[in-house]
C-alpha positions in Angstrom: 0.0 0.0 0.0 1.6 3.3 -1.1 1.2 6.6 0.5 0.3 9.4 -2.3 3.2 9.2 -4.3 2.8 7.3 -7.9 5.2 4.3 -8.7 8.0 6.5 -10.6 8.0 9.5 -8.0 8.3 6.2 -4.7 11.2 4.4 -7.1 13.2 8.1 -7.8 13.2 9.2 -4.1 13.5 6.2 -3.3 16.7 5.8 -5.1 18.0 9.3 -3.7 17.4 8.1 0.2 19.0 5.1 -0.4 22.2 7.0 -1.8 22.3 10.4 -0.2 19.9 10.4 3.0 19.4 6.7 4.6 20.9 7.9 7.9 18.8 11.2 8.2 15.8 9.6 7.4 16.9 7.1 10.4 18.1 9.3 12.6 14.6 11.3 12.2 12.6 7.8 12.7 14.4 6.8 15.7 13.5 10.0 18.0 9.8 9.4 17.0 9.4 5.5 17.7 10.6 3.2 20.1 13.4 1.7 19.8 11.5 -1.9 20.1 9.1 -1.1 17.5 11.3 -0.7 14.5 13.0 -3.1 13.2 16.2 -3.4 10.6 16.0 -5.6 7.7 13.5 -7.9 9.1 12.8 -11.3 6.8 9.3 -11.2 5.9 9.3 -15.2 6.5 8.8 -14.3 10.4 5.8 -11.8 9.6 3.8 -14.1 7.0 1.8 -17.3 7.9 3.3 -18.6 4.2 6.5 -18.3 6.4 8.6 -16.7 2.8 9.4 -13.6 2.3 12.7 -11.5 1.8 13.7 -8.7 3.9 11.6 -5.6 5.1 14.7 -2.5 5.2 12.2 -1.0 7.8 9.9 -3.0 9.9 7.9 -0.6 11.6 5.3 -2.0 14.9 3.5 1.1 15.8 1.7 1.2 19.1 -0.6 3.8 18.7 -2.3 5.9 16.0 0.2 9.3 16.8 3.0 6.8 15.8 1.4 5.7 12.9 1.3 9.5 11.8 4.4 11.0 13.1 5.9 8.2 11.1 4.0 8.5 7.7 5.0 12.4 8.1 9.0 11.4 7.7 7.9 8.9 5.2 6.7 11.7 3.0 8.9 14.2 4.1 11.8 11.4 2.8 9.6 9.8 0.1 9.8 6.6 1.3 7.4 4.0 0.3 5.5 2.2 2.9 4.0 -1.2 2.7 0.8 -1.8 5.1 0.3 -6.0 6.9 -1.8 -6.8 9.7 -0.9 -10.4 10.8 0.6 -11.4 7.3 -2.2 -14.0 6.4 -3.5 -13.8 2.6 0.0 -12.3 1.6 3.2 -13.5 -0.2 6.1 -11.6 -0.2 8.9 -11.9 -2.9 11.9 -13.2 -2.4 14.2 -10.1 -2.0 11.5 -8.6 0.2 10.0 -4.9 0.5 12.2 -2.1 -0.1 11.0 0.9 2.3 9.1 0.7 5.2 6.7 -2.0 6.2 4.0 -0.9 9.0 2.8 -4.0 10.5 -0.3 -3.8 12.7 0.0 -6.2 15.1 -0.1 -6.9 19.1 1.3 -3.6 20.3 -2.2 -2.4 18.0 -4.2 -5.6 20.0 -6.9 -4.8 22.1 -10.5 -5.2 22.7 -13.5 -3.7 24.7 -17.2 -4.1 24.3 -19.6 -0.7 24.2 -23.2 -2.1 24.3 -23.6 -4.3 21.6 -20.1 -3.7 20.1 -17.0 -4.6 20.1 -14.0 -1.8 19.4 -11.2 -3.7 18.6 -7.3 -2.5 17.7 -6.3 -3.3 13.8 -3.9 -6.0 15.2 -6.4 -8.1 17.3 -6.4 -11.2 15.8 -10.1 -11.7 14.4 -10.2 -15.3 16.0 -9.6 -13.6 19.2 -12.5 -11.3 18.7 -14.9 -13.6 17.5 -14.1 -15.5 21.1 -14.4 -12.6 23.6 -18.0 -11.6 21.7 -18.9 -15.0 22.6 -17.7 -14.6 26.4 -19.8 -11.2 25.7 -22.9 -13.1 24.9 -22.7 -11.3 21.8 -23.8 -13.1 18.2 -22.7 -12.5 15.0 -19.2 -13.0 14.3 -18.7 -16.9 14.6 -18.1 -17.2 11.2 -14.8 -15.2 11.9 -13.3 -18.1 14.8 -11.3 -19.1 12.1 -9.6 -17.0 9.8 -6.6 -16.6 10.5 -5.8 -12.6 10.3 -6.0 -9.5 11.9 -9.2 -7.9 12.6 -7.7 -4.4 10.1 -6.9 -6.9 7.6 -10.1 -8.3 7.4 -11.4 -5.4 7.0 -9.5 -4.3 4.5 -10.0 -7.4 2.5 -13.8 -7.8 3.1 -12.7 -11.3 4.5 -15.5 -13.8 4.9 -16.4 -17.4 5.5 -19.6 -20.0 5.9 -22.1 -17.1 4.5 -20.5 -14.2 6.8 -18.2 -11.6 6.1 -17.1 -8.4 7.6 -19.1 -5.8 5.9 -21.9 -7.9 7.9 -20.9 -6.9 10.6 -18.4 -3.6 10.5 -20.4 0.0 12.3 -17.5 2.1 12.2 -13.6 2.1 11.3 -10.8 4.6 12.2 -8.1 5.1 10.4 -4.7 7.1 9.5 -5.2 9.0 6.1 -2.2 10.0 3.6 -2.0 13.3 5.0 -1.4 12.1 8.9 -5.1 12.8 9.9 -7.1 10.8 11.8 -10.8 9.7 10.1 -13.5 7.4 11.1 -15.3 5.8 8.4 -19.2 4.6 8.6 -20.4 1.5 7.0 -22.4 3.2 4.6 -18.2 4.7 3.1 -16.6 1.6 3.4 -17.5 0.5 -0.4 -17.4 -3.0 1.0 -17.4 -5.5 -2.2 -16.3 -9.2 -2.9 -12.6 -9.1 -0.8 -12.7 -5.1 -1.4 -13.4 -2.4 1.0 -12.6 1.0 0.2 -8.8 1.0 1.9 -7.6 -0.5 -0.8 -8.2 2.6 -3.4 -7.4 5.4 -0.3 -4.8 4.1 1.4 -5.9 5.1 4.6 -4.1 2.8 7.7 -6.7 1.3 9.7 -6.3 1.4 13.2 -9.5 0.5 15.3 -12.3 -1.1 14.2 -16.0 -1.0 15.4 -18.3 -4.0 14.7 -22.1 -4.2 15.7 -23.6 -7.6 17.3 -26.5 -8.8 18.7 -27.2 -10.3 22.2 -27.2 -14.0 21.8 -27.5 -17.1 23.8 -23.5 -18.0 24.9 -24.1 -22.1 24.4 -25.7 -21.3 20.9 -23.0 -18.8 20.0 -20.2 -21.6 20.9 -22.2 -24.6 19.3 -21.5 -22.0 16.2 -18.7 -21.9 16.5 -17.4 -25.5 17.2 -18.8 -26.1 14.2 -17.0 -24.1 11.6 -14.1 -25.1 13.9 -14.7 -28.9 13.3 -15.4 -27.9 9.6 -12.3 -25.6 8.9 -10.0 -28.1 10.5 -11.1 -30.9 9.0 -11.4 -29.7 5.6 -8.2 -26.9 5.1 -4.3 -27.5 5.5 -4.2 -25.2 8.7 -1.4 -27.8 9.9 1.0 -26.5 6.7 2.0 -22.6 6.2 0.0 -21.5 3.6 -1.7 -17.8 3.0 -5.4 -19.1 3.3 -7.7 -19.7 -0.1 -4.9 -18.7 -2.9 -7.6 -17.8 -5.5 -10.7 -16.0 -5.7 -13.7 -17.5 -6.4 -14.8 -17.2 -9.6 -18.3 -16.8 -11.0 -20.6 -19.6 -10.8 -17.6 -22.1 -10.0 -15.3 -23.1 -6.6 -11.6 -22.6 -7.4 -10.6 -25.7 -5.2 -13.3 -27.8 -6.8 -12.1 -26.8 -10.4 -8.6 -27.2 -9.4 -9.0 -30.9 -8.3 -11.3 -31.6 -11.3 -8.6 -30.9 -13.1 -6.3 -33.3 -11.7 -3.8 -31.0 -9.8 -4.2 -31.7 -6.3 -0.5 -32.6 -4.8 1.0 -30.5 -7.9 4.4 -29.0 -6.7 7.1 -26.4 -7.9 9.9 -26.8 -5.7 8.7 -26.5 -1.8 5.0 -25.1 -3.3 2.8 -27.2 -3.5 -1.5 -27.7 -3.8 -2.4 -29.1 -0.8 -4.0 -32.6 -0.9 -6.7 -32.2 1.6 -7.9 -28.8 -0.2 -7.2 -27.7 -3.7 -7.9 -24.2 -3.2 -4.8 -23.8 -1.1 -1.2 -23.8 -2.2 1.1 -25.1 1.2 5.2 -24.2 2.1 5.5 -28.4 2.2 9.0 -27.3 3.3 12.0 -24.8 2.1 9.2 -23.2 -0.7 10.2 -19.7 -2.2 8.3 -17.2 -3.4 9.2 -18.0 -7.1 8.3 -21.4 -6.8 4.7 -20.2 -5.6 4.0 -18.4 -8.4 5.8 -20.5 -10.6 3.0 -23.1 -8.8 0.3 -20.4 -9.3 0.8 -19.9 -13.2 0.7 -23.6 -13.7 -2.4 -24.5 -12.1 -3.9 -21.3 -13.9 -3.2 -22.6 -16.8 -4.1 -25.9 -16.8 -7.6 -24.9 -14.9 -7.8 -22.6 -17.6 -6.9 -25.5 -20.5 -9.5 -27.8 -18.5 -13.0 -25.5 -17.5 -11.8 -21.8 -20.0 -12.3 -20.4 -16.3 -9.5 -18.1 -15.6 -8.6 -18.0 -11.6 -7.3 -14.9 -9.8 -5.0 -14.5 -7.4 -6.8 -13.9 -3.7 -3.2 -13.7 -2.5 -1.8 -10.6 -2.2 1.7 -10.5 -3.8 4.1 -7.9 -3.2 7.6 -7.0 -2.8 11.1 -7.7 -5.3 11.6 -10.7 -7.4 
């Protein structure tokens, strides 16, 4: 996610701090973060549940929403491009990782507190987690989340769903840190929630607390919910294996893991990549996978899907970072 700037203008000043003002620009980030939340060419591999990924030159773990801006302000100020992850889920980085500065919402952003019938939750609360204190709330609604493996800003940014739920169900409010270092909270009706879309992806605002709206519920129906997408989810995806969730998007009228093993490519493997044999629709590290050999593994099974059904699948995985 990049702040303002187009491509060419990131890459040029990028170039220049990188040859003429590297140290100012950390000298100037030092005396506005914490020394423990920033982090010096950090492999992505620790920060993505694929486990790959090359290094982050800044890995930034803000702890509050005035970090989040007095950072973004040197970031400009140094034209520096900045790279937004919540828990890492749904992502692959490349091999030679992110140049710039990753921002990675995560458990110094973690929190959660119940207002009535919602729940404000920091960007970094995992979603499972949040889904389990509504239901020590007595609050219904977001069982479907238990098990999706990301942070509650990430899901939001990426509309994430499962079982016939999905966040823009379920999402009253959302605040976030816009391009220009302000502070704006954001109503459902200006999210522009869509199929894995929500409007943070076209503004590149940086979510940082999120509001979601429930309903009083019976606690042993809420957790007989939930045991059951448990039980289904575990029995049915790879969650033993790294992987970055569903790898692609479901296309119209079809199921990309059902089309994928039609076609004969469960167990297909590039290298350490591999489709997983207890669920098409994901692509597993089986152990020592790069990057290249996941989208090496990607291509493949796009074009042989697209060789069996003429259904063309689309990454759901975000991809980012150097070759």
């Amino acid at each position: 996610m990049f702040i303002k700037l187009s491509v060419m203008q990131l890459l040029k000043g990028w170039i220049l701090l990188k040859k003429d003002n590297c140290n100012e620009f950390l000298t100037n980030l030092k005396e506005v973060v914490k020394e423990e939340h920033l982090l010096l060419q950090e492999p992505m591999a620790n920060h993505t549940t694929f486990r790959i990924g090359g290094p982050a030159d800044y890995l930034f773990l803000p702890g509050s929403e005035q970090e989040i801006m007095a950072v973004l302000k040197l970031t400009q100020q140094f034209s520096v491009p900045v790279t937004v992850i919540g828990n890492g889920s749904n992502m692959l980085v490349r091999d030679k990782g992110i140049r710039g500065l990753v921002l990675k919402l995560g458990e110094n952003m973690s929190y959660a507190r119940r207002q009535g019938s919602c729940i404000v939750a920091g960007a970094g609360t995992i979603l499972g987690d949040v889904s389990r204190y509504a239901e020590n709330q007595h609050l219904a609604g977001m069982e479907f989340a238990v098990g999706i493996p990301g942070s509650i800003g990430g899901a939001v940014f990426m509309n994430a769903g499962a079982y016939e739920g999905e966040m823009s169900q379920i999402v009253a409010a959302v605040s976030a840190v816009c391009p220009d270092g302000t502070a704006k909270r954001f109503t459902r009706d200006m999210l522009d929630f869509g199929y894995r879309h929500s409007i943070f992806q076209d503004n590149h605002c940086i979510i940082y607390e999120v509001e979601v709206q429930l309903l009083l519920g019976q606690q042993r129906n809420i957790n007989q919910r939930m045991c059951d997408f448990t039980q289904r989810r575990e029995s049915k995806q790879p969650i033993e294996l790294p992987s970055a969730g569903s790898t692609f998007k479901r296309p119209p009228g079809y199921f990309a893991g059902t089309l994928i093993e039609q076609a004969g490519l469960k167990g297909l493997r590039v290298g350490g990549a591999q489709v997983s044999e207890k669920h098409a629709g994901f692509i597993i590290n089986a152990g020592g996978a790069t990057a290249r050999d996941v989208l090496a593994l990607i291509e493949e099974v796009q074009q042989r899907v697209y060789e069996y059904a003429g259904v063309m699948l689309h990454p759901e995985v975000r991809i980012i970072g150097e070759e």
